[in-house]
C-alpha positions in Angstrom: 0.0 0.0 0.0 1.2 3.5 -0.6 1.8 6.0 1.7 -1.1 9.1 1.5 0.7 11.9 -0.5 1.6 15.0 1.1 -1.5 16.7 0.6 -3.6 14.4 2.1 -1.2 14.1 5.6 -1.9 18.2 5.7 -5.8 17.6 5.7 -5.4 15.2 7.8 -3.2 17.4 10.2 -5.6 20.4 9.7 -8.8 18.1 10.4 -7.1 16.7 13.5 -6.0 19.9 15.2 -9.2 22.0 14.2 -11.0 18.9 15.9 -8.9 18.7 19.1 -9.3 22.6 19.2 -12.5 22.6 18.9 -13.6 19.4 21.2 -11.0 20.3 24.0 -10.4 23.8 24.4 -8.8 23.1 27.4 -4.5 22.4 26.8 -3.8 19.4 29.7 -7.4 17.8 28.4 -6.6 18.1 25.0 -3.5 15.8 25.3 -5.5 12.8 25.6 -7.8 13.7 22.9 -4.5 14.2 20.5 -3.2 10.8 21.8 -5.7 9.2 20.7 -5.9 11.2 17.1 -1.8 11.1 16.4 -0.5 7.7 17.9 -0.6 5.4 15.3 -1.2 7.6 12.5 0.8 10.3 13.0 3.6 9.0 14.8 4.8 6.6 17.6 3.6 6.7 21.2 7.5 7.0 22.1 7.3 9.8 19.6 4.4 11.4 21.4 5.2 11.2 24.7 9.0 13.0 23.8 6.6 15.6 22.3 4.8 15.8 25.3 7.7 16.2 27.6 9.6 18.5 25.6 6.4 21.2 24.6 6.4 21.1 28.9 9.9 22.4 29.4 9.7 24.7 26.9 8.1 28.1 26.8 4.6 29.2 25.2 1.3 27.4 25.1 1.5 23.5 25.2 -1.1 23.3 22.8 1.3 24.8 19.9 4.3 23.7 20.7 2.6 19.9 20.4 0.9 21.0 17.0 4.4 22.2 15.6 5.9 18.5 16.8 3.2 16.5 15.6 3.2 18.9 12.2 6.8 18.3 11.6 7.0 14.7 12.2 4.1 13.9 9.6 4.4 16.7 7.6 7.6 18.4 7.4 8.2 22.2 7.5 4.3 22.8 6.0 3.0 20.2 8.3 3.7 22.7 10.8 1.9 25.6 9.6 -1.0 23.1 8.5 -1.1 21.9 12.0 -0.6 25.4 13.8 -3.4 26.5 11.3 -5.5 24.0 13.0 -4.4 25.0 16.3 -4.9 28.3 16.1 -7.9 28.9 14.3 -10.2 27.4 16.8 -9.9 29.3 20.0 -9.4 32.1 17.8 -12.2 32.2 16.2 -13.8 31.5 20.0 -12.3 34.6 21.7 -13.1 37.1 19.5 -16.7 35.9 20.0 -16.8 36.2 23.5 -14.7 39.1 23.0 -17.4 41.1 21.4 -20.4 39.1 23.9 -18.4 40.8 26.8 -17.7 44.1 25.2 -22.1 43.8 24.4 -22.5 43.0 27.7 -19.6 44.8 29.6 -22.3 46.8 31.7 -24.6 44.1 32.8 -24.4 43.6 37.1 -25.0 39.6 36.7 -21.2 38.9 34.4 -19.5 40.3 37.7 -21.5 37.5 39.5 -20.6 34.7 36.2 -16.8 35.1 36.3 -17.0 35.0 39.8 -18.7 31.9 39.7 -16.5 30.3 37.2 -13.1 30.8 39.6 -14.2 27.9 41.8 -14.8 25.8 39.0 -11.2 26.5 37.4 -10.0 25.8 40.3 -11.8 22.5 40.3 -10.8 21.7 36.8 -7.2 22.1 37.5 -7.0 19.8 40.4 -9.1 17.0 38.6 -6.1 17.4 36.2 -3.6 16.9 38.8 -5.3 13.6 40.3 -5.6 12.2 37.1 -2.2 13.3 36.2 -0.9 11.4 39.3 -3.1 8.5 39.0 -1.7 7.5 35.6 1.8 7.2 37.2 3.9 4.1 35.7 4.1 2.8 38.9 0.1 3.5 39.4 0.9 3.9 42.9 1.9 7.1 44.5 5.0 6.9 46.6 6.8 9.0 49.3 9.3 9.9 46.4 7.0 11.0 44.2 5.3 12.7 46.7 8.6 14.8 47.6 8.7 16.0 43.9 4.8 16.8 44.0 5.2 18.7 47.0 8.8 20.2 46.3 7.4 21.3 42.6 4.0 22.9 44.7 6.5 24.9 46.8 8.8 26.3 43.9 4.9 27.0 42.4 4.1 28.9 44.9 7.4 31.1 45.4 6.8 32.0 41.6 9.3 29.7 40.1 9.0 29.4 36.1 7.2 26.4 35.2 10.3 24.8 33.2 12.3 25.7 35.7 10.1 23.3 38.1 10.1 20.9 35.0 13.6 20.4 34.5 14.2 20.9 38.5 12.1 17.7 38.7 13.0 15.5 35.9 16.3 15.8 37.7 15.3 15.3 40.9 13.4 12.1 39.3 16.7 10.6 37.9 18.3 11.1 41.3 15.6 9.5 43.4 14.5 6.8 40.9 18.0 5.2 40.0 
């Protein structure tokens, strides 16, 4: 069988971001969804989960970095743009419509009360994140070492530490306590 011609690989690219964009606006929840979209089509799981590391300890939105990895290993140089396109078009398209809602609205007593209703449930949403970021450990048990880095990486958090700084801080950590 022939490999799809490069056309076809950027529609697919394009379809698969505008579709992960569009399904999971959220970047940590839209990992999975692109797992399951790129691994085995796109590229390896190996593949992915370098992709995944990597987009972490580097700086910008998680979201683009992976579309740019994923882009360039099915698609070259214009797989990139294809797959940024698909990226970025989405939320996009998204904020300036709630852009304009708010700026209709900007007036109105009861959005004070709606974005002050939606803090708790970001809140929520990022810790649901975290516990399913820790169940799905290798070792699908949490351990006093891997509690140290949780807890080590909350503090650094907390005193304003850059995120890839915290990253690469415990990846290293990680190879110390896990030899």
């Amino acid at each position: 069988m022939n490999p799809p011609s490069t056309f076809i690989v950027w529609l697919r690219l394009l379809w698969m971001f505008l579709k992960v964009n569009l399904l999971s606006p959220s970047g940590p929840a839209s990992i999975g969804l692109l797992y399951k979209e790129a691994v085995g089509s796109m590229m390896s799981e190996e593949r992915f989960v370098e992709a995944v590391g990597f987009s972490n300890l580097l700086p910008g939105s998680e979201a683009l970095k992976l579309a740019m990895f994923v882009g360039y290993a099915a698609g070259g140089i214009p797989g990139v743009f294809t797959a940024l396109l698909g990226a970025v078009l989405p939320p996009t398209v998204m904020m300036l419509a709630v852009a304009f809602a708010l700026q209709q609205f900007e007036q109105a007593d009861w959005l004070n009360g709606f974005v002050l209703g939606m803090s708790p449930a970001v809140a929520a949403l990022m810790v649901t994140v975290a516990w399913e970021l820790a169940r799905a450990t290798r070792s699908r048990q949490i351990t006093r070492r891997f509690m140290l880095i949780a807890v080590l990486s909350a503090v650094a958090l907390y005193f304003n530490t850059p995120s890839p700084i915290v990253l690469l801080g415990a990846g290293v950590l990680g190879v110390i306590l896990y030899r």
